[in-house]
C-alpha positions in Angstrom: 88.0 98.7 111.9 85.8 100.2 108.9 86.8 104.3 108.4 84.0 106.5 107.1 84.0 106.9 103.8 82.2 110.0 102.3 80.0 109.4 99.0 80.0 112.0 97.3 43.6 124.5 116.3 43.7 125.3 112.7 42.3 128.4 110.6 39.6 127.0 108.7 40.2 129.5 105.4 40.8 126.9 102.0 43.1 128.3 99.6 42.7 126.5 96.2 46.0 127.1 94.3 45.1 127.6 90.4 48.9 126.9 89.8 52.3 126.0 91.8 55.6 125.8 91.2 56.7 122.4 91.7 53.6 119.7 91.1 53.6 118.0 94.7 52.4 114.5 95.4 49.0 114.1 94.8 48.4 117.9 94.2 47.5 118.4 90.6 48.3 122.0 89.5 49.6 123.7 86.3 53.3 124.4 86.2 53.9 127.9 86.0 57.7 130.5 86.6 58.0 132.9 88.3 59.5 136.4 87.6 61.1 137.2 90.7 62.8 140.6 90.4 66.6 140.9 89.9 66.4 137.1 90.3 66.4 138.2 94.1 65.7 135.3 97.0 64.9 135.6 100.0 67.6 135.1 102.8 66.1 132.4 104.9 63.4 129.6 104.5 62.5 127.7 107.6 60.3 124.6 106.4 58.8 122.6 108.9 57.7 118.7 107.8 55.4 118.1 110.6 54.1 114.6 111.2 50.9 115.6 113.3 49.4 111.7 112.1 49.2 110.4 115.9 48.7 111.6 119.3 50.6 115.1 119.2 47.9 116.7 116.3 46.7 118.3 119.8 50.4 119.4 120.6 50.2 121.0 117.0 47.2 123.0 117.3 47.8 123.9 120.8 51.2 125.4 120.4 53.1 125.1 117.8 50.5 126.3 114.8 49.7 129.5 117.6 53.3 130.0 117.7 54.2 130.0 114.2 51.7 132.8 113.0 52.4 134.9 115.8 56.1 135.7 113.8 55.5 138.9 111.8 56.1 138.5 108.3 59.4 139.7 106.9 59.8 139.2 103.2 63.4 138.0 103.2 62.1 135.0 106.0 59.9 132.6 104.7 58.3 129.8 106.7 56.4 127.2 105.4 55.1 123.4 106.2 53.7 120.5 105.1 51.4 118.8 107.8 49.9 115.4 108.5 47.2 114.8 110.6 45.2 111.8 112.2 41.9 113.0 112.1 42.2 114.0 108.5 43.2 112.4 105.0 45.6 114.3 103.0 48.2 117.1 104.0 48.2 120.8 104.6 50.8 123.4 103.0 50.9 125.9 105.2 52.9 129.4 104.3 52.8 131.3 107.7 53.1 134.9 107.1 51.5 136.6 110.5 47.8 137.6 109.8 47.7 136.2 105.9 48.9 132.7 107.0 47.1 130.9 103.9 46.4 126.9 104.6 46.2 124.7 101.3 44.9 121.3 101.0 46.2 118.1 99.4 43.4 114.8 99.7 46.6 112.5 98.9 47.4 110.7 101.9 51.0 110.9 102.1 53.4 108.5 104.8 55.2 111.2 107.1 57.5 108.3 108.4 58.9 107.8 104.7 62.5 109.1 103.5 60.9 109.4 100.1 58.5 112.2 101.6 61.0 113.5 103.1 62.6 114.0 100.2 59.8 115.0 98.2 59.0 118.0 101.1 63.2 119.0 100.9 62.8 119.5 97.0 59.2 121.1 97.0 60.8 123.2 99.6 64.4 124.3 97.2 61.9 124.8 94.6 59.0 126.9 95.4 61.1 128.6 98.3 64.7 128.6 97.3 66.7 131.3 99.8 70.4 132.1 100.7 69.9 130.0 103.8 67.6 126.9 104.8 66.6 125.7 108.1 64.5 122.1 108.5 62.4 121.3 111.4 61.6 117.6 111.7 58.6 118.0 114.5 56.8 114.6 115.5 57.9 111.6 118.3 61.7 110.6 118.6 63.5 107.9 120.1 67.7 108.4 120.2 68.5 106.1 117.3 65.6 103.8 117.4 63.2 105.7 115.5 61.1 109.1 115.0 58.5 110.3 112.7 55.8 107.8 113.6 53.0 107.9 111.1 49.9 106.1 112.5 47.6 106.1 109.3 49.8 103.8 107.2 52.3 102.5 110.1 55.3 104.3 108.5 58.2 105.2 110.7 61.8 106.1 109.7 64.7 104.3 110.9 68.6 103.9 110.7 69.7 105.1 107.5 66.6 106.4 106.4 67.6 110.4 106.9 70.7 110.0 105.1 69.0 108.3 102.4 66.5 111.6 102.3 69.1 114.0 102.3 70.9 112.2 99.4 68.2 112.0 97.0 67.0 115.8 97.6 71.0 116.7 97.4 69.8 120.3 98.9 72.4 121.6 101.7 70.9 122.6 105.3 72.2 125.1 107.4 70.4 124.0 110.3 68.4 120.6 110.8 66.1 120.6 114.2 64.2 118.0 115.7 61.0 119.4 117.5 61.0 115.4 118.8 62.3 113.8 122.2 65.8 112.3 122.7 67.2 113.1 118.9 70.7 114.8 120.1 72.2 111.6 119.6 75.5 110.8 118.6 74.3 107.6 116.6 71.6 110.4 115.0 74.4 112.9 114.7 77.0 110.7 112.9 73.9 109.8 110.6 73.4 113.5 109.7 77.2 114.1 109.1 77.5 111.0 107.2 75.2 113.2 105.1 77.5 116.0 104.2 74.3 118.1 104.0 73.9 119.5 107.1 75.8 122.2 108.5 73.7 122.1 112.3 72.1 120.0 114.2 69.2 121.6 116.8 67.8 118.9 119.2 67.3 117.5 122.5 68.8 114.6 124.4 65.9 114.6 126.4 62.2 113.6 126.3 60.8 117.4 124.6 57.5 118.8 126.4 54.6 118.4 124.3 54.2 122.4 124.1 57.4 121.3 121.8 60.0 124.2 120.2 58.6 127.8 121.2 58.9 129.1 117.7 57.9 132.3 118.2 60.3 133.5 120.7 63.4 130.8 118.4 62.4 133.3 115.1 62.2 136.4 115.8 65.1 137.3 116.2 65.4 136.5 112.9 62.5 138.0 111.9 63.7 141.6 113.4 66.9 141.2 111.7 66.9 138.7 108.7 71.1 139.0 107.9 71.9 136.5 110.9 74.3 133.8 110.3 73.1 130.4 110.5 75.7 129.8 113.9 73.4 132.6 115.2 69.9 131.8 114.2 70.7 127.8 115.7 71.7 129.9 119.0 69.0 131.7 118.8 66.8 128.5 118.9 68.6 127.3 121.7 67.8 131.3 123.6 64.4 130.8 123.1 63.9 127.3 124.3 65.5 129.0 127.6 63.2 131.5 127.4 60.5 129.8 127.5 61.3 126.8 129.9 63.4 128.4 132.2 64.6 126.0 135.4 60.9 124.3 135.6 61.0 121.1 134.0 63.9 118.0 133.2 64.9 119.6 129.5 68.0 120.5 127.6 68.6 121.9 124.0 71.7 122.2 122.1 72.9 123.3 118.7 75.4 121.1 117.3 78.4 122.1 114.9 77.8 118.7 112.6 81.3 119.0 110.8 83.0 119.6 114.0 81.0 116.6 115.5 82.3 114.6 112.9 86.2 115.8 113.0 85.7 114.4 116.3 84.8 110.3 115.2 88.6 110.1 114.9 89.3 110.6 118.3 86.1 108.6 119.6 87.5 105.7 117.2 90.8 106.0 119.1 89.0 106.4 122.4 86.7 103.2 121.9 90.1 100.9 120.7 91.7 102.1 124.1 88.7 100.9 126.1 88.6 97.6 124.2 92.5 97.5 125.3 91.8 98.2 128.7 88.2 96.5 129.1 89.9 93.4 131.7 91.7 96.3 133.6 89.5 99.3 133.8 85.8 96.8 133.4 84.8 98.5 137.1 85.7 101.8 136.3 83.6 101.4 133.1 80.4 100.5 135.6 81.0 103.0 137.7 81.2 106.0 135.2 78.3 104.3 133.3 76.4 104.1 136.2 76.7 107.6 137.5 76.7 109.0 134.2 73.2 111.4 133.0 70.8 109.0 131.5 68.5 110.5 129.5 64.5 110.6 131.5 63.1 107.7 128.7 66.1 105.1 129.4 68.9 104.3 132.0 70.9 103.5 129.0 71.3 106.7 126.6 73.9 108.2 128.5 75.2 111.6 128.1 78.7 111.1 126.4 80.5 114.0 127.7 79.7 113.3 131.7 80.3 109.4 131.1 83.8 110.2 129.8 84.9 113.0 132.6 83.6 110.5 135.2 85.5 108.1 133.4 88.7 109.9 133.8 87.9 110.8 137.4 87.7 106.6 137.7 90.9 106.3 136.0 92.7 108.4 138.2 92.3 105.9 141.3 93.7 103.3 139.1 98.0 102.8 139.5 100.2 104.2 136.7 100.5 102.1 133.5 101.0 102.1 129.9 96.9 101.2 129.7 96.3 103.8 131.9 97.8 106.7 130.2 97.1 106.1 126.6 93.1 105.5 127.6 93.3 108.8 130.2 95.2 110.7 127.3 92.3 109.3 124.6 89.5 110.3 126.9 90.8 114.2 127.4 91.7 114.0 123.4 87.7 113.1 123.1 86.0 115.5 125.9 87.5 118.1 123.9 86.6 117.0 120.3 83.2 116.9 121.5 83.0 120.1 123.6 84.6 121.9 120.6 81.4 120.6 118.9 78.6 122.2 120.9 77.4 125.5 119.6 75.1 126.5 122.2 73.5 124.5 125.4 70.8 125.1 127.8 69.7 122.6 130.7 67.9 123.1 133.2 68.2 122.4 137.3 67.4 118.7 136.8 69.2 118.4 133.7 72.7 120.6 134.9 74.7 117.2 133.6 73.7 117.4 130.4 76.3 118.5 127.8 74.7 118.2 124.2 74.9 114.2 123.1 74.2 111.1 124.0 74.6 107.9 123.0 73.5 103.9 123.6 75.7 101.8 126.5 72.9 99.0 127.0 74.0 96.2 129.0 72.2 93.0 129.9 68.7 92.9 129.5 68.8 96.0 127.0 72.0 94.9 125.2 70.1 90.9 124.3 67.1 93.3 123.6 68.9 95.8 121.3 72.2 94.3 119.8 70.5 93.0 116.5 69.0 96.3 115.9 71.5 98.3 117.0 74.4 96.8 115.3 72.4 95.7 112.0 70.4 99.1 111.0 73.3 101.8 112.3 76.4 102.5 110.3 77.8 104.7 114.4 78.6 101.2 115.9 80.7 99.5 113.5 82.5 102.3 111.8 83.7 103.6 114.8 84.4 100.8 117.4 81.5 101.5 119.4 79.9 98.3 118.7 82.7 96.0 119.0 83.1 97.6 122.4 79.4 96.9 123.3 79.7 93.3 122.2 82.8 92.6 124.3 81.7 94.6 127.4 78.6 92.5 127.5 80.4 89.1 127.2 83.0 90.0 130.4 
């Protein structure tokens, strides 16, 4: 089995920029520095790289662009963006700072679903707003592991590897990473991220996200009110305001993730997954019934939530007589409930969603396993380092 190995409705004011920091793509400007008083920073930057090129530009002018300049401004919190939108050419840089949000424009059409734009938004970002503390908010469609960050001007989406490969090239460490998108709290999207080593916390959904999206107003201001937060608070205090806001109503969940802890964890998963290859002509039924019963997230029957498959698992092992197979895969599963517990920050759910617990991740069978295994296995590093698809491939062939 491989290990991981680490290598190391919008306001309508134009602002014409005479001069920026950092040159961006396609945004000619003369390169100036800054004096910037007792080489002070701010504490925090939340940047948001929002791919509004497809059907949510509505979602985006509706909510989330209301949202955002409704935070007061606090000099030691700066929020900025770059936007994409469908019904125009170019981008927007947006530095939202309550009444004097300022909107600039750049006629380069950019692709939103690139790494390398990405990359370019994380550097622009260290640059021009370098602080103590960064928080990223990737805001556009997701899909689990498939995809996310659809850009329908040039057809650009990212996949697999491609945010790893983004964080790489920017080499700039994030405190938090969120994903204003459906289904992202993956554990084939978090292993990705930790792969990284650049992200301290992960902020997403394992459900399909409302299109009213992340309330941002009532996520940041705590903040706002008291910029010294630590990042473990600010990521809870995203998770607060998403329970503010949707309360019991609708089937959605949130979670902050501690990536480094997630990844401690891929050790026991690894050990886990050999134990259910071991036991896979013993235990097959158990493995139906636990993926059967188990949450599946609202946009397919097979992104299951991996803490609730694995205590119905050991609830299914328990009917099973005493054996040597028995124990060690009852003793792995525990070892790997706990690992990944240990991992979530922060939850809500709601009435509908009460079986969430933070993560999902792929168990296709049939239909969706001769659909998927190709794609699965060939553009994600989650299945074969850590067992996971050698599992898949022999659970589908009993």
């Amino acid at each position: 089995m491989t290990k991981l190995i680490r290598e190391n409705s919008v306001r309508k004011s134009v602002i014409i920029l005479a001069a920026v920091i950092l040159a961006v793509p396609g945004f000619t400007g003369l390169s100036i520095a800054v004096d910037q008083e007792d080489n002070g920073i701010p504490e925090w930057t939340i940047a948001l790289f929002i791919n509004a090129d497809n059907n949510l530009e509505i979602c985006y002018d509706d909510f989330t662009y209301p949202w955002l300049c409704a935070l007061p401004d606090n000099d030691e919190v700066d929020i900025v963006s770059w936007v994409d939108r469908l019904s125009t050419t170019g981008y927007e840089i947006i530095e939202f700072s309550g009444k004097d949000t300022t909107v600039s424009y750049v006629e380069t059409e950019l692709g939103f679903g690139l790494s390398s734009t990405l990359r370019d938004f994380l550097i622009w970002t260290n640059t021009e707003h370098p602080s103590e503390n960064l928080a990223v908010i990737m805001w556009d469609h997701g899909s689990a592991w498939r995809s996310f960050s659809s850009d329908d001007t040039d057809g650009s989406r990212m996949y697999g590897p491609d945010l790893d490969q983004a964080l790489r090239e920017a080499d700039i460490p994030l405190d938090i990473l969120g994903f204003d998108a459906c289904s992202m709290s993956s554990m084939e999207r978090l292993y990705e991220v930790g792969y990284s080593g650049y992200v301290d916390m992960m902020v997403a959904s394992e459900e399909l996200v409302p299109g009213n999206g992340f309330p941002y107003d009532l996520m940041f201001t705590p903040l706002i009110q008291d910029f010294t937060r630590t990042p473990v608070q600010v990521a809870g205090d995203m998770v607060m305001g998403w329970e503010s806001y949707y309360h019991q109503s609708q089937r959605v969940n949130l979670a902050a993730i501690d990536v480094n802890k997630f990844m401690a964890a891929m050790g026991s998963f690894s050990e886990w997954t050999d134990d259910m290859i071991d036991g896979i002509d013993l235990f097959k039924n158990a493995y139906n019934h636990a993926a059967k019963d188990a949450y599946a997230d609202c946009g397919t029957q097979f992104q299951l939530d991996m803490i609730d498959l694995t205590e119905l698992l050991y609830e299914e092992l328990a009917r099973y007589p005493a054996s040597d197979e028995r124990t060690a895969l009852s003793d792995s599963t525990l070892g790997l409930i706990e690992g990944l517990k240990d991992s979530v920050i922060a939850i809500s759910t709601s009435a509908v969603t009460r079986d969430t617990h933070g993560m999902t991740a792929y168990w296709g069978w049939y239909g969706s396993w001769n659909s998927f295994e190709t794609g699965y296995l060939e553009t994600l590093w989650f299945p074969n380092e850590t067992g996971w698809g050698e599992f898949l491939e022999l659970f589908n062939l009993k």
